[in-house]
N, C-alpha and C positions, 0 to 999 in steps of 0.2 A: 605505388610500390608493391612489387607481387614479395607474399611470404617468405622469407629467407627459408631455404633448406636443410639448416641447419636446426635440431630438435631444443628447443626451449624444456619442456617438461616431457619425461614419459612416465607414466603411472599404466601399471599392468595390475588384473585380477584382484585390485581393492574390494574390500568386503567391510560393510559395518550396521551392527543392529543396534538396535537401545530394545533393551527387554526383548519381550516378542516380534517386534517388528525389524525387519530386514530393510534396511533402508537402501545397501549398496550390496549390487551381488554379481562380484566378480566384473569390476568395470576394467574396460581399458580404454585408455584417451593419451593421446600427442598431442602438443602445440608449439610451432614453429616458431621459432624465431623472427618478429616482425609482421606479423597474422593475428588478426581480429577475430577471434571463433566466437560463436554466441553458441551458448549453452541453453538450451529449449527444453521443454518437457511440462505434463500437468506436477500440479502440486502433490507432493508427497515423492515426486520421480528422482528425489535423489541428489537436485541440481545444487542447491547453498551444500548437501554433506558431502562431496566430492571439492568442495573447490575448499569447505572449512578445515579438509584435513590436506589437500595442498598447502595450504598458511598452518598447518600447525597446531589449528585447536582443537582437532580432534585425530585421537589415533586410530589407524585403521586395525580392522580384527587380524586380515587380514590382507596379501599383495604387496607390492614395491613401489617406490618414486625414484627418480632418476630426475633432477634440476641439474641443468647447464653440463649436461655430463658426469654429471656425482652424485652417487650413489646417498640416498637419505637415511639415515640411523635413526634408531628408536629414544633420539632423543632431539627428537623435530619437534619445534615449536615454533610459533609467532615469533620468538626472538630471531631462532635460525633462520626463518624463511625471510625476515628483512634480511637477513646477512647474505642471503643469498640472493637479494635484491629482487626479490616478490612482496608484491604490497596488498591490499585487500577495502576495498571500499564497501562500508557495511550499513544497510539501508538504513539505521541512525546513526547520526553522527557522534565525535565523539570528539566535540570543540566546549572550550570553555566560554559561554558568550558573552563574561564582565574582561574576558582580556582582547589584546591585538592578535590580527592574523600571526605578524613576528612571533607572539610567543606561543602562538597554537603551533605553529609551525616547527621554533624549534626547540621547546620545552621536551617535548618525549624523545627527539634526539641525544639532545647536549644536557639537560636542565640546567639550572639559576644559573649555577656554580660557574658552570664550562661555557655559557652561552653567553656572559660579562664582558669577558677581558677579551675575546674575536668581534664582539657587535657588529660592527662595521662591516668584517670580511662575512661574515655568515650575510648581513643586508643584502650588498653589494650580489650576492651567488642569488637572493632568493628576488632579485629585481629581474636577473638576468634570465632565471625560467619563467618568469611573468611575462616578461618581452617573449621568450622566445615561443612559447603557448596559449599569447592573448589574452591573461589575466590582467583587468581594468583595475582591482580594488586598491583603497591606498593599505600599506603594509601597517600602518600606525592605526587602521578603522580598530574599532571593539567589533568581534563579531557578529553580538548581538543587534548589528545596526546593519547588518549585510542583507540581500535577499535569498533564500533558499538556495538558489542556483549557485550566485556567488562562496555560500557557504558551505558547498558541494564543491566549487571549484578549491576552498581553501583543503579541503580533505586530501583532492587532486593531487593540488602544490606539497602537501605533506609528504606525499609516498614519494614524488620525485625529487625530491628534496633527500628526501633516506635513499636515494637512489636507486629505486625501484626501475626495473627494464620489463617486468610483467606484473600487471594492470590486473587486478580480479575484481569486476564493480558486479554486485549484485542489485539486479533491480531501480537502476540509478535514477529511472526518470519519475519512478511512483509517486514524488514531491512535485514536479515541475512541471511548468508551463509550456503550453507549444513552443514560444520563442525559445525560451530555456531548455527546452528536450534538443531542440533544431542544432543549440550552441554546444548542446555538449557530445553530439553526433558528428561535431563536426573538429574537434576537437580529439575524438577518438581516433577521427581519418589522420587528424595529424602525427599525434601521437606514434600511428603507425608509420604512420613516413618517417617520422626519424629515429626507427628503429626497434621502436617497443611492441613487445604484446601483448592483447590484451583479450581478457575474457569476460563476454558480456551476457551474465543470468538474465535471463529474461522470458518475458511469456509474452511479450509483446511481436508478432512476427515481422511489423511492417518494419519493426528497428530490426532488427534481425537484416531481413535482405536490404535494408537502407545501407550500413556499413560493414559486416561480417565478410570476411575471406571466403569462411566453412564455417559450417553448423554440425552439434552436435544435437542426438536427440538421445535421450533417455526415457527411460517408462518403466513404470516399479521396480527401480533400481538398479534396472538394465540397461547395457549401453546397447539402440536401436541400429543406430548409423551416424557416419561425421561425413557430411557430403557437403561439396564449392556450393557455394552458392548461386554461383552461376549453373549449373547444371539442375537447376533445382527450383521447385515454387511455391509459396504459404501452402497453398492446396497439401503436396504430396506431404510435408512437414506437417501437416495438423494429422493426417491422417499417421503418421508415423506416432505420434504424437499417442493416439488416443485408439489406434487400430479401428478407425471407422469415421467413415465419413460424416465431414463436419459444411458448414457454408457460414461464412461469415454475415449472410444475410438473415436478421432474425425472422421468425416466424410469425409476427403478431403485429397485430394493427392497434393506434393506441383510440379507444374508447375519447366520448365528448365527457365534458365533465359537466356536470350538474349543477346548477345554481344553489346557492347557501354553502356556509365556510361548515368544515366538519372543527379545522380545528385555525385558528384567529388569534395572532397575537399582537399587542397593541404597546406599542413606544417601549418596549419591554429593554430593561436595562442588567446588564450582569457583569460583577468581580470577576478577574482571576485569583490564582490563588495568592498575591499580594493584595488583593482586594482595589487593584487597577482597573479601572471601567474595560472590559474586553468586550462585551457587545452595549452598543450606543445607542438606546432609541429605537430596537429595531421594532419593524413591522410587518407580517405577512397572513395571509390566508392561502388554507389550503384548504380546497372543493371536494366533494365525492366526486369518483374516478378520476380526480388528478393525480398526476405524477409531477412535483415542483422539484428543481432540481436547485441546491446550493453548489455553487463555484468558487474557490480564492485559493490563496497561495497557503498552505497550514501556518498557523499562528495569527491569524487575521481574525479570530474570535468565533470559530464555525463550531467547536468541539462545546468551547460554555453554551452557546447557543442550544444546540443539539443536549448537553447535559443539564442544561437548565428546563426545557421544554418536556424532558422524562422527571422532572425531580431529584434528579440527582447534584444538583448545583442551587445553590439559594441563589434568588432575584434580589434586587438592588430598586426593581419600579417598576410600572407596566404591568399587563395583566395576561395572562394566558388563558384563552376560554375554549374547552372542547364539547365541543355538540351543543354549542348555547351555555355549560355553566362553567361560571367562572375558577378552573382549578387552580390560580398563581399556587394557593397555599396549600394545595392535594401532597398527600405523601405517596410518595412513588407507588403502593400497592392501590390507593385510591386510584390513580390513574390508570395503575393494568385493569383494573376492575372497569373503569368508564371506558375500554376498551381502546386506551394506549398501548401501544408494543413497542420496542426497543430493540435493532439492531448495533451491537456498538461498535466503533470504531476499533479497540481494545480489547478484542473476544476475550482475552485471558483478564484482563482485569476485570470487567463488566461484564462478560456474555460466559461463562464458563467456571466451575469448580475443577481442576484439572483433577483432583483427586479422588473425586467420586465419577463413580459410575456412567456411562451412557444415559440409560434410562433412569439413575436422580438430576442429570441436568434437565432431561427433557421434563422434566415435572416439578423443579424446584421453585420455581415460581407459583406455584397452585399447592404442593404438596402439604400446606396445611388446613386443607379443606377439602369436602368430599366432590370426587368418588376415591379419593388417593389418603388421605386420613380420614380416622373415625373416631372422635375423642381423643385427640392427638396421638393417638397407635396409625404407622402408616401400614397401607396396604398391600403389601409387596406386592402380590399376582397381579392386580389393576393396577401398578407403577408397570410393570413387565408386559401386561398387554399392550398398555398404551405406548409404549417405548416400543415393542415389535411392528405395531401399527403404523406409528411415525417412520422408522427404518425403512419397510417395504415401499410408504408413500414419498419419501423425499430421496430414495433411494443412497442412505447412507452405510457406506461399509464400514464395518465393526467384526471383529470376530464372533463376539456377543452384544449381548444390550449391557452387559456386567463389566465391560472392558471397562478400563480409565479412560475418561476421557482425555484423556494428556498424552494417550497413545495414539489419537487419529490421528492422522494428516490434517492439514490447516482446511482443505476442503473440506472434509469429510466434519471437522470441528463446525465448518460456518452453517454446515447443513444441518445441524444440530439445530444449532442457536437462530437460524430461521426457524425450523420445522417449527421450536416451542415460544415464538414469535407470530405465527401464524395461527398456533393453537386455538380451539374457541371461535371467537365471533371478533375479529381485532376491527375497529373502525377507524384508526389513525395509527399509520406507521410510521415514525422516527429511523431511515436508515444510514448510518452515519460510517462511509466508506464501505457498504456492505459486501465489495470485492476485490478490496484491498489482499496484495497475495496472493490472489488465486490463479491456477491456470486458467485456458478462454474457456474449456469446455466447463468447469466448475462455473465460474462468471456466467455464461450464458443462461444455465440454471438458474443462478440467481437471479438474475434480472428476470426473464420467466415470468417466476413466481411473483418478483413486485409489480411487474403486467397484468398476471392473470389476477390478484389481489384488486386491481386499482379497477379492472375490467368487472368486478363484483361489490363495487360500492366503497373500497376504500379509500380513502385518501392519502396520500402516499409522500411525504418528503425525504428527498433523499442527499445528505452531503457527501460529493465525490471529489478528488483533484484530478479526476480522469474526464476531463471534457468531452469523449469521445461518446463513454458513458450516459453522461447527463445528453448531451443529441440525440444519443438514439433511446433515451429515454421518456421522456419529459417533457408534458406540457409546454410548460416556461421555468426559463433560468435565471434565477437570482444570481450576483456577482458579488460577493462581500468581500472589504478592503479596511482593514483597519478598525473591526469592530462595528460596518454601519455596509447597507446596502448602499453601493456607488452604481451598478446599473439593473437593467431587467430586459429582457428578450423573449419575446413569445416563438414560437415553433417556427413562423415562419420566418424570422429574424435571425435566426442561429448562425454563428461564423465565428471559427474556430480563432479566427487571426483576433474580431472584434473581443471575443471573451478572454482571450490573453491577455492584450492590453487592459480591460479593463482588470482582471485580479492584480495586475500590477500599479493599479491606483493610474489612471491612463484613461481616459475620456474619448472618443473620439469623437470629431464635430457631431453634433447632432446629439449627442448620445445626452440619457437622461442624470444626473445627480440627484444622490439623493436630497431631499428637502427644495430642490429648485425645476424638478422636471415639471410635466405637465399634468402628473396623478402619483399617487403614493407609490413607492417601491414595494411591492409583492401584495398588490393589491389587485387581482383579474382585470382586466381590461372591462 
């Protein structure tokens, strides 16, 4: 179905800063009626704060919106914009996972009161968009028993339910599996065919030209161009993108890896925060210059894993040993000292004080010890060099080193919390989603560095739900499923379709179990 001609949204000369930073400067963007547009751009370009003040959560400084022909008032918000049947899919969910899809679905509508005495006729309506959009779940499930995808779909069924006719998903596959990304792409295509529009954030380009009508690109704020996609190729879009030429092929060759584990963990057991076994028993070694790569679906126990292996999660059993000595019971600065480093999954909880400074992040980890304190007086001018230092090397833009860091961009944050990850002499790195968020050109930095890292003797593990990542990364890839390694694949084994199934607890003939293959799971060949 080609895009109806008739104008869904127009938004002219939007403007919006926070403090100093200019985030939208003077945009204009249309979206048709029945037309898929992806919205492209690096991070920081503007893309989530244009579509957040379309829905309502933020007001713009300045410019107009016009939805379905009617002019938007200064008293636009989330409420209005479902009213006016725009819905918003926001990279966490915001499902209750002790109840049924039924009342996720229609609690923020109707609640208790108004959803009792219709039961039946509200079932009956939310059976009939499941039929007619391919939703398998039963309506009675808890959500908490769903799979990521499905519980992405319940989000779906929520907006079109409130009767949503334009779709805004930010970022919607960062959670999911190839099958699952495959499902919800094609679900998009439907969507548009019977009518809706829909706008799809994204930094991924091959989804982009997979299903989009037209693309939009943006770049610090600015709106670059909205071109068919048919007229058009990743190529020209990256380069729109980043004003310089980009090649999706990386640069670097990956290093052999070295006999003996740098860092060796053994049957190692770990709580969640009910104190529910979340990782089982596990087991792996990582080598000098390898790069191992963790794969599952989130919530499958990779996060305690990963915060248990830094000291930030107590162990339950098993032992964790780096460089030969045993640190199960190291306290987290014991282990930066033995030369662990920590990229985290949750830069703002774990990797960043949003409050201070550029240069106290980069030295907050070391800042009570010399050359940066001296009798517990810190040393501002060697905090200041070394933070100018780090800037010019990891090339992080800041206005100053003195800025908040609460005011970079998300790349320009991760560059940070690498640079002072890399700090010193690191010999075991922890990176846990290290490019989650990020535009390709920022990603590809990243990885980079945990190349050129692993190609200088480190040992490198990395958890991603970006399979694409972990292939062109890594050695070999771990699969974890429920707390416990269920497969393992060395480099030359790699397949996209194979690694899918297995984070979905899925075997395929041949394939190894954990406790029953023919050698330990994350044990080098």
């Amino acid at each position: 179905m080609q895009a109806d001609s008739a104008v869904a949204v127009s938004m002219r000369g939007i403007c919006k800063s926070f403090g100093t930073v200019q985030a939208l400067d003077g945009v204009d963007m249309d979206i048709s009626a029945g037309e898929i547009r992806a919205l492209v751009g690096e991070n920081g370009a503007g893309k989530t704060t244009l579509m957040t003040i379309l829905y309502g959560m933020y007001r713009p400084d300045a410019g107009r919106m016009t939805v379905w022909g009617r002019r938007t008032g200064r008293d636009w918000s989330p409420r209005q914009a479902i009213k006016a049947r725009i819905g918003m899919l926001h990279q966490h969910f915001s499902l209750i996972p002790n109840h049924t899809v039924l009342e996720n679905v229609l609690m923020p509508q109707l609640g208790w009161t108004h959803m009792r005495p219709r039961w039946h006729h509200h079932r009956a309506v939310l059976e009939g968009l499941c039929r007619e959009y391919g939703f398998s779940f039963p309506l009675e499930a808890r959500v908490e028993s769903l799979s990521v995808g499905q519980q992405q779909q319940v989000e779906i069924l929520k907006l079109l339910y409130q009767g949503a006719r334009l779709l805004i998903l930010d970022e919607p596959t960062a959670v999911l599996t190839p099958q699952q990304t495959e499902r919800l792409l094609e679900l998009l295509l439907r969507l548009r065919d019977q009518g809706h529009s829909v706008v799809l954030i994204t930094h991924k380009l091959n989804e982009a030209f997979a299903v989009a009508d037209s693309i939009t690109v943006l770049r610090k704020g600015r709106h670059v161009a909205t071109v068919p996609r048919k007229d058009s190729d990743p190529r020209e879009i990256a380069f729109m993108m980043v004003d310089r030429e980009w090649s999706a092929t990386p640069d670097w060759e990956l290093e052999a890896p070295e006999p003996g584990p740098l860092l060796e963990v053994k049957d190692l057991v770990v709580g969640d925060e009910h104190q529910r076994p979340a990782v089982d028993r596990v087991s792996l070694v990582v080598r000098a210059r390898e790069l191992v790569g963790v794969a599952g679906v989130a919530g499958n126990g990779q996060t305690e894993l990963a915060e248990a292996l830094v000291g930030i999660r107590r162990t339950r059993g098993g032992r964790i040993v780096i460089a030969g000595q045993d640190a199960t019971s190291w306290t987290i600065t014991r282990r930066l000292r033995a030369g662990l480093r920590f990229i985290p999954e949750d830069r703002h909880r774990h990797g960043m004080v949003g409050e201070l400074s550029l240069a106290e992040n980069l030295v907050i980890d070391r800042c009570d010890s010399p050359p940066f304190s001296v009798r517990g007086v810190l040393r501002r001018p060697v905090i200041r060099q070394a933070a100018a230092e780090a800037v010019e090397r990891y090339g992080i833009q800041a206005p100053s080193p003195e800025t908040p860091m609460m005011n970079l961009s998300g790349g320009n944050q991760q560059r940070a919390v690498l640079a002072r990850a890399l700090a010193g002499s690191p010999r075991v790195i922890v990176a846990h989603q290290p490019t989650r968020g990020l535009d390709f050109a920022a990603t590809e930095y990243v990885r980079a560095q945990l190349v050129r890292c692993a190609a200088q003797g480190v040992g490198v593990l990395v958890f991603s739900s970006e399979l694409e990542e972990l292939m062109l990364l890594c050695h070999r890839i771990l699969v974890m499923y429920r707390g416990r390694f269920i497969g393992e694949l060395s480099r030359d084994e790699f397949d996209a379709g194979t690694i899918g199934l297995l984070m979905t607890g899925q075997v395929p003939d041949g394939g190894r179990r954990d406790g029953q293959g023919t050698r330990n799971l994350g044990q080098p060949a």
